[in-house]
N, C-alpha and C positions, 0 to 999 in steps of 0.2 A: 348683395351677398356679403356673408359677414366674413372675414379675413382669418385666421386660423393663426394667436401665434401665440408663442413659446418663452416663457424665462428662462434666464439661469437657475433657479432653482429646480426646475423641469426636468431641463438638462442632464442637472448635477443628481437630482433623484433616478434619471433611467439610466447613468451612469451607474450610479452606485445599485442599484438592481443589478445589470447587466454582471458587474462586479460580485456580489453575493449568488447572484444564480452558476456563475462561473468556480468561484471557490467551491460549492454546494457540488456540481457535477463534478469536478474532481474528487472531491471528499467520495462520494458515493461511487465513482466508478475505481479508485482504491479499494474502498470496502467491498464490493463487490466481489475483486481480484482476491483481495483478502481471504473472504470465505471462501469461494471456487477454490482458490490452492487447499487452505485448512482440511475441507473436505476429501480433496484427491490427495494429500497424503496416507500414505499405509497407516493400518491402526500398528501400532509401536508392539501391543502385545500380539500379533497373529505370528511371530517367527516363534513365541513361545508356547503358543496354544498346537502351534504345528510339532513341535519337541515333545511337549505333555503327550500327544497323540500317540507318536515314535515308544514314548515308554509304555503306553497302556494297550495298544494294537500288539507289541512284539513283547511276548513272556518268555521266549525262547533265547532271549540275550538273555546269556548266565556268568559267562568269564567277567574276570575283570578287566581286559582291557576295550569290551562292547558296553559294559557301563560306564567305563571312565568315559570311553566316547562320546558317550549319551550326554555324562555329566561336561564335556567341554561342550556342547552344542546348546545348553541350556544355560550357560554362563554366554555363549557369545549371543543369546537372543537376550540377555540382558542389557548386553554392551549395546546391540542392535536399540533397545527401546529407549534407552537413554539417549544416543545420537539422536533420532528421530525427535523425542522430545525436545534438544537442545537447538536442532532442525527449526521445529514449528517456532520458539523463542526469537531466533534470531532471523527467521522470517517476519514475525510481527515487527520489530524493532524496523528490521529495515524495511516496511511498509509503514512503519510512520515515520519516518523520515523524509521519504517519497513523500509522503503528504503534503508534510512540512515545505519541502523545497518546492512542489508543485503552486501551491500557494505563495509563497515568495514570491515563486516567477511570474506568476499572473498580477501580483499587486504591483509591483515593479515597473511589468510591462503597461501597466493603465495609467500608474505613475507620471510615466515616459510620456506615455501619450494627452494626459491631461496639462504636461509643461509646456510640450508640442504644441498644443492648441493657444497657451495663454499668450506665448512667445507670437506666434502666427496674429494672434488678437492683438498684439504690443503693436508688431511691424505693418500692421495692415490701420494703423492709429497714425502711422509716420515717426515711428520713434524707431531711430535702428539701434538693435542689439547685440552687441560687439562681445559682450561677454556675461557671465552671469557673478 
């Protein structure tokens, strides 16, 4: 029977796989999150499209103070799509942020565990390591 075995390069290659497929799922389960929000926020213009309707459904507002009304309700569906769009901005930003830090902490934590091992290889050699 032939014996089955492994370099360090091996190693280090399904490491660094395991590493890029981990970044990669994060990346993609962000993006994910990303769109599904992007999607389920309201469309910015439907509190305006809903005021347009208010003035073309009702001919019977004739005073002025049933128009001015109208006209403050079509000014706050302004104000309304402006938030919303400044909403969806500062949602991206801080979904790539999340990214970013997502990433950090997985490179870090492999980091950790790649000195863990060298250290373990040092001590397991007979050299003790008291400090670094």
């Amino acid at each position: 029977m032939q014996e089955s075995t492994s370099s360090a390069t091996d190693v280090l290659k399904a490491g660094n796989r395991v590493v890029a497929g981990g970044i990669a799922a994060i990346v993609v389960i962000l993006l994910g999150a990303a769109v599904f929000l992007f999607l389920n926020l309201p469309d910015a213009n439907a509190y305006n499209a809903r005021v347009e309707r208010l003035f073309v459904e009702n001919n019977d507002l004739n005073t002025g103070a049933e128009i001015k009304l109208l006209e403050i309700l079509a000014q706050s569906g302004t104000s309304f799509s402006e938030v919303l769009t400044s909403y969806r901005s500062v949602i991206f930003v801080l979904l790539v942020f999340a990214t970013a830090l997502m990433v950090a902490a997985l490179v870090f934590l492999v980091t950790i565990i790649a000195l863990n091992r060298r250290i373990s290889a040092i001590q397991r050699s007979g050299i003790q390591v008291s400090t670094l």
